[in-house]
N, CA, C and O atoms as a Tinker XYZ file with bonds, in Angstrom:
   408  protein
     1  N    251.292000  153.997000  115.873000    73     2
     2  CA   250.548000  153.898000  114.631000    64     1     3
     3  C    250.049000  152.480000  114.404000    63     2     4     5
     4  O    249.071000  152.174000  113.721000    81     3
     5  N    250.846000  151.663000  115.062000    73     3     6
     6  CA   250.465000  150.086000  114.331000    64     5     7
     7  C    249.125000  149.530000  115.769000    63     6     8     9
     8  O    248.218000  148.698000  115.730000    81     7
     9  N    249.536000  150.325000  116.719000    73     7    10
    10  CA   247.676000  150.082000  117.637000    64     9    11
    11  C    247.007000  150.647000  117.257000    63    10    12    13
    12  O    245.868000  150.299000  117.568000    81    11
    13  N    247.095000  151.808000  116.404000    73    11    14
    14  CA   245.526000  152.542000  115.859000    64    13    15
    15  C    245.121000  151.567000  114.386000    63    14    16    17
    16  O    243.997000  151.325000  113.948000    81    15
    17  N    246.205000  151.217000  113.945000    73    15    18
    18  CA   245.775000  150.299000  112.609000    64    17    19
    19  C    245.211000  148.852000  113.126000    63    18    20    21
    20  O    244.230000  148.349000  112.577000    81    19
    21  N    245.736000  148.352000  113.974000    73    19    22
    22  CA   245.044000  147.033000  115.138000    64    21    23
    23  C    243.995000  147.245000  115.562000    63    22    24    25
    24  O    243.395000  146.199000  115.809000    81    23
    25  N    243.131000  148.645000  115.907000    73    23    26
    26  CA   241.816000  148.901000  116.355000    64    25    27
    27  C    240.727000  148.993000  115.463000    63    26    28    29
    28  O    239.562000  148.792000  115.808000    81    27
    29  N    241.162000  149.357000  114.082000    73    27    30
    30  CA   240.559000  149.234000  112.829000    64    29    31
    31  C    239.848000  148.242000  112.394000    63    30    32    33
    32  O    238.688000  148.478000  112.057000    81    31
    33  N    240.333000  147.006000  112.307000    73    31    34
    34  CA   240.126000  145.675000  112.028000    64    33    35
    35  C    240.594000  145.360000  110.650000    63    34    36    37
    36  O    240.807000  146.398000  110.023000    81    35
    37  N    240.762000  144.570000  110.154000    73    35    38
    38  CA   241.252000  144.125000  108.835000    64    37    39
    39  C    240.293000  144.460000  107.790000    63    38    40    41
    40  O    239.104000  144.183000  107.638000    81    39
    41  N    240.970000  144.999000  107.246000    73    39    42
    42  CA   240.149000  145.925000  106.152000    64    41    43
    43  C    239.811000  145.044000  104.450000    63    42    44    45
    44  O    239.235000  145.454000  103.443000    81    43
    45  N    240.460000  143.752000  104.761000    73    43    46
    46  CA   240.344000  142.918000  103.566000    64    45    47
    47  C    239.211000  141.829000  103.748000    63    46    48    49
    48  O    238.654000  141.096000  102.931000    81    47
    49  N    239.055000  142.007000  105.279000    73    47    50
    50  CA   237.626000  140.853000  105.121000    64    49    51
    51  C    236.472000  141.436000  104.977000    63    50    52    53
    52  O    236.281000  142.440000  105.662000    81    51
    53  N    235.283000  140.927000  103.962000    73    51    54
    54  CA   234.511000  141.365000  103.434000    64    53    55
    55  C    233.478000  140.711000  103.721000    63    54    56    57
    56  O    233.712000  139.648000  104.296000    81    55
    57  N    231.984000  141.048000  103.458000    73    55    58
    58  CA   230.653000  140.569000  104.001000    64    57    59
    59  C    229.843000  140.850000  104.930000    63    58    60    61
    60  O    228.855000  140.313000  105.431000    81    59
    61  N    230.780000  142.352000  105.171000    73    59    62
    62  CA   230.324000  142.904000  106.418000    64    61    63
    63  C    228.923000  143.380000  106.504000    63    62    64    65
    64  O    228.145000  143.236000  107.447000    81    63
    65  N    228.772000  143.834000  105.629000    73    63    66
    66  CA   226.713000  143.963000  104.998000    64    65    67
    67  C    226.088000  143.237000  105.744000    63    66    68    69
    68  O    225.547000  143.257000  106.849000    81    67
    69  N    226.318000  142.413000  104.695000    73    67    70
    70  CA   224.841000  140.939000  105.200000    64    69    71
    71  C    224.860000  140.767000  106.537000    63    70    72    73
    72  O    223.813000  140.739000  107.184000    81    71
    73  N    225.911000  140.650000  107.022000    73    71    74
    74  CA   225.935000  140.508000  108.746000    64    73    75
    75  C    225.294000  141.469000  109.276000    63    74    76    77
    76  O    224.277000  141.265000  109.940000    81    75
    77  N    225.738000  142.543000  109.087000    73    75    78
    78  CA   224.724000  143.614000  109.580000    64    77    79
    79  C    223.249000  143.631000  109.201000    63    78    80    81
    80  O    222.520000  143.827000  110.173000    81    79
    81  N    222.703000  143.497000  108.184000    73    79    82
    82  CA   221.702000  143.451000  107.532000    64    81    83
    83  C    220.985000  142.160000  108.417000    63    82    84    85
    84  O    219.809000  142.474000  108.603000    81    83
    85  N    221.228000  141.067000  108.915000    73    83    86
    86  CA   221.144000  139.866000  108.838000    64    85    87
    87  C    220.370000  140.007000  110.784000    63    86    88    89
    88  O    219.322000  139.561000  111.251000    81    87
    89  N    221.672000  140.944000  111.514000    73    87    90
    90  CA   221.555000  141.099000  112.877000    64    89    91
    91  C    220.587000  142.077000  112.748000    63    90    92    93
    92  O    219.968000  142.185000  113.807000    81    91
    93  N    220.204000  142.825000  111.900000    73    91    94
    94  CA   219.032000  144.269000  112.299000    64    93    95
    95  C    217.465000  142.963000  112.187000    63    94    96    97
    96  O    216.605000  142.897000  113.065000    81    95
    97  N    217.475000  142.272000  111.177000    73    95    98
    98  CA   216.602000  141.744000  110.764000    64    97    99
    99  C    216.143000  140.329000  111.747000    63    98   100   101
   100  O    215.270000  139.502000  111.483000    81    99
   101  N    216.922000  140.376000  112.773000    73    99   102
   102  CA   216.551000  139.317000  113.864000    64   101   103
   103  C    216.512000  139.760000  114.944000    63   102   104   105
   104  O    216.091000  139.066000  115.870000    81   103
   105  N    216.935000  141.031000  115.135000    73   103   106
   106  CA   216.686000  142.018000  116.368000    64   105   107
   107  C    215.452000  142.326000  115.743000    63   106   108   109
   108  O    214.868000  141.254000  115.894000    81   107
   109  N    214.603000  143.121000  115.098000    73   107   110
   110  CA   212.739000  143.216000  114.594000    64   109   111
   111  C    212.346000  141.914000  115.002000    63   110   112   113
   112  O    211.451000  141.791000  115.838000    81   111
   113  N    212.955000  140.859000  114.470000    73   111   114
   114  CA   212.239000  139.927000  114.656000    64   113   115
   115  C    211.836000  139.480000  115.890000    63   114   116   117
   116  O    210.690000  139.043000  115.992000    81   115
   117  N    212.857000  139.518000  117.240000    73   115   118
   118  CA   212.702000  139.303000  118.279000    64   117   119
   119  C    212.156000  140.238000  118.705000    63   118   120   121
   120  O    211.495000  139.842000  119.665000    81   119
   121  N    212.040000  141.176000  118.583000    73   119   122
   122  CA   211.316000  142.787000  118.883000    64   121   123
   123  C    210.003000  142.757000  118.721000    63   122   124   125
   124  O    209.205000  143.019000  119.621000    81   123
   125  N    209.637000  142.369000  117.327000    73   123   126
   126  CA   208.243000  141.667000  117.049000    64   125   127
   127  C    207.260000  140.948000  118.089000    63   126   128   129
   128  O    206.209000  141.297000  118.627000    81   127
   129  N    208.088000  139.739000  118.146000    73   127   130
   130  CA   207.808000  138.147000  118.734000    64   129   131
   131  C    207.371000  138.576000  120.120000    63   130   132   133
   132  O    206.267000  138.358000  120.620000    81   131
   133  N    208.460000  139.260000  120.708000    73   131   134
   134  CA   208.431000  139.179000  122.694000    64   133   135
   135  C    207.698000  140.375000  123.281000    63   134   136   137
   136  O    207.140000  140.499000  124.372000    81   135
   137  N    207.907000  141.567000  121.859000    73   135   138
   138  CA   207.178000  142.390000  122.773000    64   137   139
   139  C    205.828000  143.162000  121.585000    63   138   140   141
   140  O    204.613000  143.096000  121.769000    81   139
   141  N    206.318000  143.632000  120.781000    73   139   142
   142  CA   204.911000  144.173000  120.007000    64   141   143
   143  C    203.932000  143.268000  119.960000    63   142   144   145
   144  O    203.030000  143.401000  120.788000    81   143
   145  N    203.859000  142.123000  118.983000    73   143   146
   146  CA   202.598000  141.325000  118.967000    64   145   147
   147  C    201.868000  140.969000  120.437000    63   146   148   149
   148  O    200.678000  140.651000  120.458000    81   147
   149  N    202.599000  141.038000  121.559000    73   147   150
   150  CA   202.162000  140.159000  122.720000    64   149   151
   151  C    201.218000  141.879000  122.953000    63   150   152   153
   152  O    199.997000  141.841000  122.801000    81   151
   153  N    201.541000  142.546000  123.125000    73   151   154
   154  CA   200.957000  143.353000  123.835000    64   153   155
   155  C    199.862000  144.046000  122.279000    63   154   156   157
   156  O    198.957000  144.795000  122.647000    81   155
   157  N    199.911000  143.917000  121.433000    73   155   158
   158  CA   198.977000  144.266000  120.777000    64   157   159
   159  C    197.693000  143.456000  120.604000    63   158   160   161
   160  O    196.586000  143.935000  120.357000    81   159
   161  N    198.021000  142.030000  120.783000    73   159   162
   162  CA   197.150000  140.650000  121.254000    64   161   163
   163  C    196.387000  141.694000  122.201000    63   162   164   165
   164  O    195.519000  142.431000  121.733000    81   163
   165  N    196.753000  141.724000  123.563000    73   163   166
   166  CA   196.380000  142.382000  124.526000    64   165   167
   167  C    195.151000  143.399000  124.431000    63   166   168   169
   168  O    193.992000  143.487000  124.835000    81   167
   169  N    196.031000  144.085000  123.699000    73   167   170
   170  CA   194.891000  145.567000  123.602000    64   169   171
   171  C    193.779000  145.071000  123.143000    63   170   172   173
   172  O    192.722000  145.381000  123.693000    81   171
   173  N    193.801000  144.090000  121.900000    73   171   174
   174  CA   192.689000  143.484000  121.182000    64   173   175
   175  C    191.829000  142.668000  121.857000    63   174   176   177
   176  O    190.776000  142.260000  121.368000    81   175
   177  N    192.150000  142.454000  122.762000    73   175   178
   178  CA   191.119000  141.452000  124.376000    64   177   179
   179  C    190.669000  142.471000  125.116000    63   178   180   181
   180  O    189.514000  142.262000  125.489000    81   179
   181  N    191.263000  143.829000  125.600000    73   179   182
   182  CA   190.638000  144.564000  126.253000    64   181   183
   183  C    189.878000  145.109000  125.218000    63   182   184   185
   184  O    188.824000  145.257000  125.836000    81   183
   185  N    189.664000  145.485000  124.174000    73   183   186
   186  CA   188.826000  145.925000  123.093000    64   185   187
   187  C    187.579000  145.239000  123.016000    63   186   188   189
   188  O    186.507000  145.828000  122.883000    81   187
   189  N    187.716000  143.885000  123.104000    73   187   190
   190  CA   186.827000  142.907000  122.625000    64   189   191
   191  C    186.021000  143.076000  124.188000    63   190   192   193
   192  O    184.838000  143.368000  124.366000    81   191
   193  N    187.092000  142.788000  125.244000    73   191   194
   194  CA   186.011000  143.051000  126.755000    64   193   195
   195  C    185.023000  144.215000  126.782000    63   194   196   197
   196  O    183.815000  144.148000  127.010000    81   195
   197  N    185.835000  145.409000  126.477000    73   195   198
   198  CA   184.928000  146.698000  126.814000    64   197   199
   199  C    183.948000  146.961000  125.523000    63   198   200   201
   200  O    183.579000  148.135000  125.508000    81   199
   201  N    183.573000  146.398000  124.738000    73   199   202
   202  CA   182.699000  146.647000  123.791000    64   201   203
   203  C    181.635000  145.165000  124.382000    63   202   204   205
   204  O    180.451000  145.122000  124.048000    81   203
   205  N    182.120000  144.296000  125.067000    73   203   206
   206  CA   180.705000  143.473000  125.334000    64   205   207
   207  C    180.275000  143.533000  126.789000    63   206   208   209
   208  O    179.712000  142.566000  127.303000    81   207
   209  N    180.577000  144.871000  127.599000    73   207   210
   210  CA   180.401000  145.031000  129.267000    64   209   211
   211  C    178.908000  144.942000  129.226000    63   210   212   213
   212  O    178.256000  145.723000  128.533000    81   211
   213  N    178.447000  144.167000  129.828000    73   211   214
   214  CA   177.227000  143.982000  130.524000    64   213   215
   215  C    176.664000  144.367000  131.398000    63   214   216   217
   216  O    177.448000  144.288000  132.343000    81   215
   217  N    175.283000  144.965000  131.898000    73   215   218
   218  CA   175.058000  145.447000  132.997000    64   217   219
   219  C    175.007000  143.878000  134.104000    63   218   220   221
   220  O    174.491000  142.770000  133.960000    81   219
   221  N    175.747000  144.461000  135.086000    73   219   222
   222  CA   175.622000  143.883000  136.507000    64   221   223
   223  C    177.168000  143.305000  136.018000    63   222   224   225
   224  O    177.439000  142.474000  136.885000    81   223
   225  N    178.419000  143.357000  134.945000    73   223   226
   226  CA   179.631000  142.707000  134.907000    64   225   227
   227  C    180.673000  143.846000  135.878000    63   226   228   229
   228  O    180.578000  145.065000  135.740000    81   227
   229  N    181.276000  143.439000  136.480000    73   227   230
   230  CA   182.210000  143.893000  137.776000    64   229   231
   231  C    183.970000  144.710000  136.447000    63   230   232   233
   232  O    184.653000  144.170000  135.578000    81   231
   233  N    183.960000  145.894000  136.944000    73   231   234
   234  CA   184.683000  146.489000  136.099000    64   233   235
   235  C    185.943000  147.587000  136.573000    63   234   236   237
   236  O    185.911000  148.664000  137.167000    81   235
   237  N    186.815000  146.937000  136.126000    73   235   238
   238  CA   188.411000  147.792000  136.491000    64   237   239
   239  C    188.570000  149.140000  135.806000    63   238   240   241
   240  O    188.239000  148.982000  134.631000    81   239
   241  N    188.918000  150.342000  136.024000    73   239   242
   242  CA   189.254000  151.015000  135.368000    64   241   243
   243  C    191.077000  151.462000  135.059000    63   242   244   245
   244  O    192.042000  150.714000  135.222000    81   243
   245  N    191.084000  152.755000  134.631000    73   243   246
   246  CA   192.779000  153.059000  134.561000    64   245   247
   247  C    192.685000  153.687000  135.428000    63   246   248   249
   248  O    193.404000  152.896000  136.040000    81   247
   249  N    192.441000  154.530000  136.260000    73   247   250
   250  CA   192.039000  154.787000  137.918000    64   249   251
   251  C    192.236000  154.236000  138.826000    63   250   252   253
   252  O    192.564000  154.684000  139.925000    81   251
   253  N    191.992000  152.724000  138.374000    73   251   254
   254  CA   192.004000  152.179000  139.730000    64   253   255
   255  C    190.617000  151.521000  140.546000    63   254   256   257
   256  O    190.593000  150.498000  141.230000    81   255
   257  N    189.403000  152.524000  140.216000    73   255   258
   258  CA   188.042000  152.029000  140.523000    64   257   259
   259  C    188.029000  151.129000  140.245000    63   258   260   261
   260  O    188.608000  150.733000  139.234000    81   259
   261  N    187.126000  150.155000  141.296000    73   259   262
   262  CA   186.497000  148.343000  140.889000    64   261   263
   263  C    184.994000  148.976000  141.291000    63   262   264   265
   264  O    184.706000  149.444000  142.393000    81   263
   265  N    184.039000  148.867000  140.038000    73   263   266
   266  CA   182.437000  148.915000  140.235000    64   265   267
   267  C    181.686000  147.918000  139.541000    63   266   268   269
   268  O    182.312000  147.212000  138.752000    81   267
   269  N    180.508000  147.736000  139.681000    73   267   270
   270  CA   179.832000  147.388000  139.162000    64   269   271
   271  C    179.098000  147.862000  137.541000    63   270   272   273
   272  O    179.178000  149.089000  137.491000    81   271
   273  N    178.633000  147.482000  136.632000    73   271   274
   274  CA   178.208000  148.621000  135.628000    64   273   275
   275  C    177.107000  147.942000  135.550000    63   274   276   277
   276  O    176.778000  146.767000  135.388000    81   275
   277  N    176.330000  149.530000  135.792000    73   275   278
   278  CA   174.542000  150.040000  135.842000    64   277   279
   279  C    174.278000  150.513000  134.705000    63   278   280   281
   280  O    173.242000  151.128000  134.958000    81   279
   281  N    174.507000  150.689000  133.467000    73   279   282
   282  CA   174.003000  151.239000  132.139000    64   281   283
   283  C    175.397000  151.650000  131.651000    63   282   284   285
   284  O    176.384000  152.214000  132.124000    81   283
   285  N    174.884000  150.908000  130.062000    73   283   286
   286  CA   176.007000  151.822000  129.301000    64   285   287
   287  C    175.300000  151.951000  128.127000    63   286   288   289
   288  O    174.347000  151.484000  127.505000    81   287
   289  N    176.303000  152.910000  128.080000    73   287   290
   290  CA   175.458000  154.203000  126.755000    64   289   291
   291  C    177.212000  154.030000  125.618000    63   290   292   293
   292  O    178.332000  153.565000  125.832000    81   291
   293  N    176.684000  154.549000  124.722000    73   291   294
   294  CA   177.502000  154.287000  123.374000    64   293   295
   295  C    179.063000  154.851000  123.794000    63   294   296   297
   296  O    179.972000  154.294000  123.179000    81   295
   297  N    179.303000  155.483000  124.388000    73   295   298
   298  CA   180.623000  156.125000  124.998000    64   297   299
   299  C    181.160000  156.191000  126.383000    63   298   300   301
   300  O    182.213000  156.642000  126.834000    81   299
   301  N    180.165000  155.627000  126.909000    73   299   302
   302  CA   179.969000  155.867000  128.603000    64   301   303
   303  C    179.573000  154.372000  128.932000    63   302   304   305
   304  O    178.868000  153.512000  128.406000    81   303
   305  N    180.336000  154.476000  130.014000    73   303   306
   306  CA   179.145000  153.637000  131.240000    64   305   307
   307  C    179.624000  154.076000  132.445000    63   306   308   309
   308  O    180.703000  154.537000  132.817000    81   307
   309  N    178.096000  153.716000  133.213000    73   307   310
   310  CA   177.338000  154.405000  134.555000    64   309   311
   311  C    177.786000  153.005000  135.294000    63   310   312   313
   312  O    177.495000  151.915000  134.801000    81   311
   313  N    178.726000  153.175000  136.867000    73   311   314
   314  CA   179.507000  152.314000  137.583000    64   313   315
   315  C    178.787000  152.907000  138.832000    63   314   316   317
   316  O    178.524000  154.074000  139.122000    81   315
   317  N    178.569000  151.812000  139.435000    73   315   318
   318  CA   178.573000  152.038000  141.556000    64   317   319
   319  C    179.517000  151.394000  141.796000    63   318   320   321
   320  O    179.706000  150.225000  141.457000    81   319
   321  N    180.409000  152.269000  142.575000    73   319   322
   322  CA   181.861000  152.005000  142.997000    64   321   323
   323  C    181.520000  151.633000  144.529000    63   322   324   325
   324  O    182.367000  151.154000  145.284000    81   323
   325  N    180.045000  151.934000  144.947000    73   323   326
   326  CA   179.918000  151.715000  146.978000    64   325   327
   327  C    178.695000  152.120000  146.598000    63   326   328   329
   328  O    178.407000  152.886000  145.678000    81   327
   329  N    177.823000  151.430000  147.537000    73   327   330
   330  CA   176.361000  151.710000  148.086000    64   329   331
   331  C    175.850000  152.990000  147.674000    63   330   332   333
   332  O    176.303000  153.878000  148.397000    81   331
   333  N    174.989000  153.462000  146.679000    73   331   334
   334  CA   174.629000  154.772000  146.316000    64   333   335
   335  C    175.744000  155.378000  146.068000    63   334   336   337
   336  O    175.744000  156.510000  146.553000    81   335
   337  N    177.000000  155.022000  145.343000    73   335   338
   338  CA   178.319000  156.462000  144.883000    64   337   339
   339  C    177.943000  156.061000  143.474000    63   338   340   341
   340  O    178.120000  154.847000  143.368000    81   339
   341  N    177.483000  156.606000  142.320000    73   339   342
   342  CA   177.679000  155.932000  140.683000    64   341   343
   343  C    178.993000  156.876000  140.278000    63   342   344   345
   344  O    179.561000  157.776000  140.897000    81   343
   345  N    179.171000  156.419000  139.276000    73   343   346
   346  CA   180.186000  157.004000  138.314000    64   345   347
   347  C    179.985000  157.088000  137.280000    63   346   348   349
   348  O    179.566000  156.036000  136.796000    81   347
   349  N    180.139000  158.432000  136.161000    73   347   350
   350  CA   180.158000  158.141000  134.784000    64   349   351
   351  C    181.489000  157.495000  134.180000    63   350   352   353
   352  O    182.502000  157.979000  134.684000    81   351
   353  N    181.630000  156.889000  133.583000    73   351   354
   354  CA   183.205000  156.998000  132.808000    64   353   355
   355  C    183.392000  157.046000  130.800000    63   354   356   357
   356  O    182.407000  156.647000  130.178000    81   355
   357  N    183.830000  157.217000  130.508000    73   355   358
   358  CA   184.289000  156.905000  129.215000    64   357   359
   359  C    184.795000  155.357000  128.958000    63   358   360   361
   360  O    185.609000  154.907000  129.765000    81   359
   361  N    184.394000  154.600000  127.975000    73   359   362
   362  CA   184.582000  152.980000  128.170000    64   361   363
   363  C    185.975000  153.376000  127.899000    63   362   364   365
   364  O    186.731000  152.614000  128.501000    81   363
   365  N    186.610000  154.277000  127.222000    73   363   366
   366  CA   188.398000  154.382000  126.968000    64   365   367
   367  C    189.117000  154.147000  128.275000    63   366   368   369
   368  O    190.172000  153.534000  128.436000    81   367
   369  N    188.177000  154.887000  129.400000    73   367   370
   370  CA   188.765000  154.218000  131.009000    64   369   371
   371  C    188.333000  153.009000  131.254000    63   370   372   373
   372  O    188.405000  152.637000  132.425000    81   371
   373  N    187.901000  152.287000  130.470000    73   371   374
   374  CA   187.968000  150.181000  131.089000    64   373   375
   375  C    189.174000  149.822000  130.639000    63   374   376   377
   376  O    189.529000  149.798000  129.460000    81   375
   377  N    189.958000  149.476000  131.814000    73   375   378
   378  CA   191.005000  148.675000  131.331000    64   377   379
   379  C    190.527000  147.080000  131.867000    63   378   380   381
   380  O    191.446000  146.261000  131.840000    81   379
   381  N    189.365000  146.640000  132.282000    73   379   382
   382  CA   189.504000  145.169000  132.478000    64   381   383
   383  C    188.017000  144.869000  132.852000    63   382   384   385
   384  O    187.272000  145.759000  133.263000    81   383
   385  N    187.604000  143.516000  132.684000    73   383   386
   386  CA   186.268000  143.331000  132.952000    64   385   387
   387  C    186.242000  142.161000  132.818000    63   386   388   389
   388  O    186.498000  141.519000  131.799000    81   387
   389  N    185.798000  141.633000  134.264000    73   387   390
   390  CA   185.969000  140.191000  134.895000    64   389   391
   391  C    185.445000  139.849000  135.959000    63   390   392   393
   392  O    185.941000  139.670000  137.072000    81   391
   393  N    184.045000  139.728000  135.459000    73   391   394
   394  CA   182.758000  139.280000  136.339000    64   393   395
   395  C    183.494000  138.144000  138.148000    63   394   396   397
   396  O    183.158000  138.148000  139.332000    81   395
   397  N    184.377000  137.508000  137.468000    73   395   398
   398  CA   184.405000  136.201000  138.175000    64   397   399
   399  C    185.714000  136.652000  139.171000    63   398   400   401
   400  O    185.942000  136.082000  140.238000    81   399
   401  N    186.650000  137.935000  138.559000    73   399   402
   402  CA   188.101000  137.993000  139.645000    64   401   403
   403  C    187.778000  139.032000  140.750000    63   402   404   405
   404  O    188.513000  139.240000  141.716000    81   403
   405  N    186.378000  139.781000  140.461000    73   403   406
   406  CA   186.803000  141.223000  141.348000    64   405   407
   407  C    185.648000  141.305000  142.163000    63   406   408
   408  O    185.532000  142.221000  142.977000    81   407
């Protein structure tokens, strides 16, 4: 009986709240910091890329394709992935666009 009352912990120290309260509220915080904001930054750069794709700018998709883009239309753009192959895509498939890496 007196190891199950030893596993308990002392039942007269108090403040146990705030501590808890204190550790949830710096776990968000670090949760925040390292991973939500960084990757929501993110999305907001690929947003900003695929709404200013240019014809003749060199373009990644979520596929995997690296083309060129030949016209874009309000929902679309028209890619040559090889010598005479085009592609339609949905700009929701640009994940990257970077005239100068690809």
């Amino acid at each position: 009986m007196t190891s199950l009352l030893f596993l308990m912990g002392n039942p007269e120290q108090g403040g146990g709240g705030f501590e808890s309260l204190f550790f949830l509220v710096a776990l968000f915080l670090v949760f925040y910091l390292f991973i939500i904001r960084p990757q929501s930054k993110r999305q907001k750069e690929i947003q900003n890329k695929v709404a200013s794709i240019k014809k003749g700018d060199k373009v990644v998709t979520s596929g995997g394709l690296v083309g060129t883009a030949l016209s874009i239309e309000e929902n679309s753009v028209m890619l040559e992935i090889d010598k005479d192959v085009k592609v339609r895509l949905l700009k929701t498939a640009v994940v990257d666009v970077n005239p100068e890496k690809v």
